[in-house]
C-alpha positions as CSV (number, residue, x, y, z in Angstrom):
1,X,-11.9,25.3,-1.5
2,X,-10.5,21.9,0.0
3,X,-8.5,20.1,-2.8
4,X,-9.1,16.8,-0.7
5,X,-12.9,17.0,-1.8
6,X,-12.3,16.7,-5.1
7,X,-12.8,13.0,-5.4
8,X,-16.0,13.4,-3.9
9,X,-17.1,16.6,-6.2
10,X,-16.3,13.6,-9.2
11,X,-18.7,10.9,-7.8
12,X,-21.3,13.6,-7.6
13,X,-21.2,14.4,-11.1
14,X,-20.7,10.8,-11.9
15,X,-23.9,10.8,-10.2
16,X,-26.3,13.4,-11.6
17,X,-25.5,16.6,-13.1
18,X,-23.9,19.0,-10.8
19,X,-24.0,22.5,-11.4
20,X,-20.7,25.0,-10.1
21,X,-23.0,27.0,-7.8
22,X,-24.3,24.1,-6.5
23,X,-21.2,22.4,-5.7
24,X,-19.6,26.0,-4.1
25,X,-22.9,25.9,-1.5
26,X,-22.0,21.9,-0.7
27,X,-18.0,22.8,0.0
28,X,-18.5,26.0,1.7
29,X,-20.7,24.5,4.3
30,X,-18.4,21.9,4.9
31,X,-16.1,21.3,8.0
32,X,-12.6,19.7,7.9
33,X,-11.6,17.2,10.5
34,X,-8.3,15.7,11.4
35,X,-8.0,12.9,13.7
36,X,-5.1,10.3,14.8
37,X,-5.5,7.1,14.9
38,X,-8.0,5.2,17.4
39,X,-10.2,8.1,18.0
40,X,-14.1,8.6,18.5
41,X,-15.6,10.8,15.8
42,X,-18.3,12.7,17.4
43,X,-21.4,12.7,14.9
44,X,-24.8,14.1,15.1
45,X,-28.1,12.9,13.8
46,X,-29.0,14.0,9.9
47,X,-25.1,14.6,9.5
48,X,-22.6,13.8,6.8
49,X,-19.4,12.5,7.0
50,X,-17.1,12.2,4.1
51,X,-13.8,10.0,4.2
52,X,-11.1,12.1,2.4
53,X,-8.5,10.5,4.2
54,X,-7.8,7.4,6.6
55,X,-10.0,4.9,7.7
56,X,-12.9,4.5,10.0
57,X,-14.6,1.7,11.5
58,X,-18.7,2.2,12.5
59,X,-20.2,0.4,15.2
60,X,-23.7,-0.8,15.7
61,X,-26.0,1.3,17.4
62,X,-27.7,-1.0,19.6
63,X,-26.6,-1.2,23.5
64,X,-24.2,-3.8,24.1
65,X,-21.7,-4.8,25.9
66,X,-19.5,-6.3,23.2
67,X,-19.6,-4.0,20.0
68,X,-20.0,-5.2,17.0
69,X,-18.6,-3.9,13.6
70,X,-20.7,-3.3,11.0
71,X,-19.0,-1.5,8.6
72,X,-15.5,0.1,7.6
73,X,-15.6,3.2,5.7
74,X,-12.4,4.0,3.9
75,X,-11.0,6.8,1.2
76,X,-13.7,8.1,-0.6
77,X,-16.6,7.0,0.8
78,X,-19.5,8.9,2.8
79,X,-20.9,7.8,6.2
80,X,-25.1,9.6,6.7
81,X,-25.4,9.6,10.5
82,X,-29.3,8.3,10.9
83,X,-31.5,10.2,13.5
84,X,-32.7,7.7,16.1
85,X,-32.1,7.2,19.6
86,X,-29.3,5.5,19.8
87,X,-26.4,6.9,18.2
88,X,-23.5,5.4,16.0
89,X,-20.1,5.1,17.1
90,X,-17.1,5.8,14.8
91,X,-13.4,5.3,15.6
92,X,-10.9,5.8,13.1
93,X,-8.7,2.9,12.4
94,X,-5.7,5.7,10.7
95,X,-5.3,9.2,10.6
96,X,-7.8,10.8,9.1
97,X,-8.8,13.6,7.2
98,X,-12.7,13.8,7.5
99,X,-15.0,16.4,6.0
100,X,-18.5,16.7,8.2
101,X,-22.0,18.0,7.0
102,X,-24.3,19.2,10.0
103,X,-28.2,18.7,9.0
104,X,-28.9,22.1,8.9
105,X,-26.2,23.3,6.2
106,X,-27.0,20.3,4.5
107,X,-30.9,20.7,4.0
108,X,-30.0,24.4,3.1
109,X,-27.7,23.7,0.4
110,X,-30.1,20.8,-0.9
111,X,-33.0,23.4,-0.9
112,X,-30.7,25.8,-2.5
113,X,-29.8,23.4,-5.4
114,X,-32.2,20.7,-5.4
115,X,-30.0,18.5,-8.1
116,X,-28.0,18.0,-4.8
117,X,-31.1,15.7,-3.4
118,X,-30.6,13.5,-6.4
119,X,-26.8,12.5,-5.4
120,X,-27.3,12.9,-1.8
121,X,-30.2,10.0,-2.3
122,X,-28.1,8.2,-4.6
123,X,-25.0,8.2,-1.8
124,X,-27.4,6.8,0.6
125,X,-28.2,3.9,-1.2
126,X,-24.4,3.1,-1.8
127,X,-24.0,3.4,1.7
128,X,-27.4,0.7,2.7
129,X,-25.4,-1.5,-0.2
130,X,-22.6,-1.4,2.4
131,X,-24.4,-2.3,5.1
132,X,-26.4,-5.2,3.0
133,X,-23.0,-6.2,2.3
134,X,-22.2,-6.8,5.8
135,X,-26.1,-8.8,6.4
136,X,-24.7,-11.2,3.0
137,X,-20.9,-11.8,5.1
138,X,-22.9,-12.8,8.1
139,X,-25.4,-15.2,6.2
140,X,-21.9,-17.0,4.9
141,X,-20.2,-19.9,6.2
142,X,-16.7,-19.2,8.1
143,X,-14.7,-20.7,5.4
144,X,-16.4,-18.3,2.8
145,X,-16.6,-15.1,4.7
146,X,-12.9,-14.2,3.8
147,X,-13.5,-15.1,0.4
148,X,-16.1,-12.5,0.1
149,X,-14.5,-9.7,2.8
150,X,-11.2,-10.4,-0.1
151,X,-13.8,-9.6,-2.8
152,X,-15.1,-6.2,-1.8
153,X,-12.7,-5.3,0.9
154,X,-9.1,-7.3,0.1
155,X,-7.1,-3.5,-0.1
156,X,-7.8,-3.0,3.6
157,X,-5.8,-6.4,4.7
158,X,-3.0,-4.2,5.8
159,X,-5.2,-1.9,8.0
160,X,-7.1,-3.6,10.0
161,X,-6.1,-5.6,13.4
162,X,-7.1,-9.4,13.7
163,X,-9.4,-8.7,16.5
164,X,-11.4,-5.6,14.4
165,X,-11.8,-7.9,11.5
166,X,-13.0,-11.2,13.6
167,X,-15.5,-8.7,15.4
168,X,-17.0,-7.5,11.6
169,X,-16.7,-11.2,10.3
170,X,-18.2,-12.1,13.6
171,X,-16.1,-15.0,14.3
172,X,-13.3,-16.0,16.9
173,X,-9.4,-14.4,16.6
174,X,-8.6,-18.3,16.5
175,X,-11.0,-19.3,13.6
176,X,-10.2,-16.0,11.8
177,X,-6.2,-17.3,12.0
178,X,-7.4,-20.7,11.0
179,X,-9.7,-19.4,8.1
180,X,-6.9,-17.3,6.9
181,X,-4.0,-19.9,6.8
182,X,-6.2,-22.5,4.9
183,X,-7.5,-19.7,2.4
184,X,-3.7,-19.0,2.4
185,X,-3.1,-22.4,1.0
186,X,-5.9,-22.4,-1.3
């Protein structure tokens, strides 16, 4: 139905067996988004969002003035949208090409094909693996936290502005120019 979900109709099989019928119920249900850059992507609680295209970065949840980055979702990967009171921000960092789950259709295509709960629980835990991730980069000292954002995210260099990726290394715009001259040298 929408060639771009391929990928993602691999890393379910890669993930659990995944039967035709069961995939057809997953991509009819699904909606097709297209954004331009620096826009909000309006999500609701139990959704899914999957990243065909483009780049996003999510926001924490809690209230503050200053936002903090807690995770950039690129090509390929799928963002669950959690059902408490305080709801996550997303803003896409390119133009995107976004494929959205509401709750409902989702829990009726699981109860349909219940090998879908397998991978859907499996793609949650990649996704809390993301966000421990993010808990590891903060534990790390300045000097190592682009040694480590190079290990799992180096291919997003190009993409991201200085102040975006001093915000989700939570350091300065001058020590993230510092950091990455000396790691330049090294």
């Amino acid at each position: 139905m929408y060639p771009l979900l391929d990928p993602l109709k691999e890393q379910l099989r890669t993930l659990g067996a995944l039967s035709t019928e069961a995939w057809q119920a997953l991509s009819e249900v699904a909606l097709e988004r297209q954004y331009g850059n620096a826009r909000a992507v309006q999500l609701d609680g139990g959704s899914m969002l999957y990243v065909a295209k483009g780049l996003l970065k999510q926001y924490a949840r809690a209230e503050r003035t200053q936002p903090s980055i807690v995770r950039f979702i690129k090509d390929g990967q799928v963002l669950f949208v959690p059902y408490d009171y305080n709801p996550i921000y997303v803003k896409t960092i390119a133009r995107s090409v976004l494929y959205y789950w509401d709750e409902f259709s989702l829990r009726q295509a699981i109860n349909k094909h219940p090998e879908l709960l397998k991978q859907y629980m499996a793609l949650r835990d990649i996704q809390e693996q993301a966000l421990n991730y993010k808990i590891l980069l903060l534990e790390e000292e300045v000097r190592n936290k682009l040694t480590l954002f190079n290990k799992h995210q180096g291919d997003l260099w190009p993409y991201i502005k200085n102040k975006d990726l001093a915000n989700f290394l939570h350091v300065s715009e001058s020590t993230l120019s510092r950091s990455k001259k000396d790691h330049n040298h090294n």
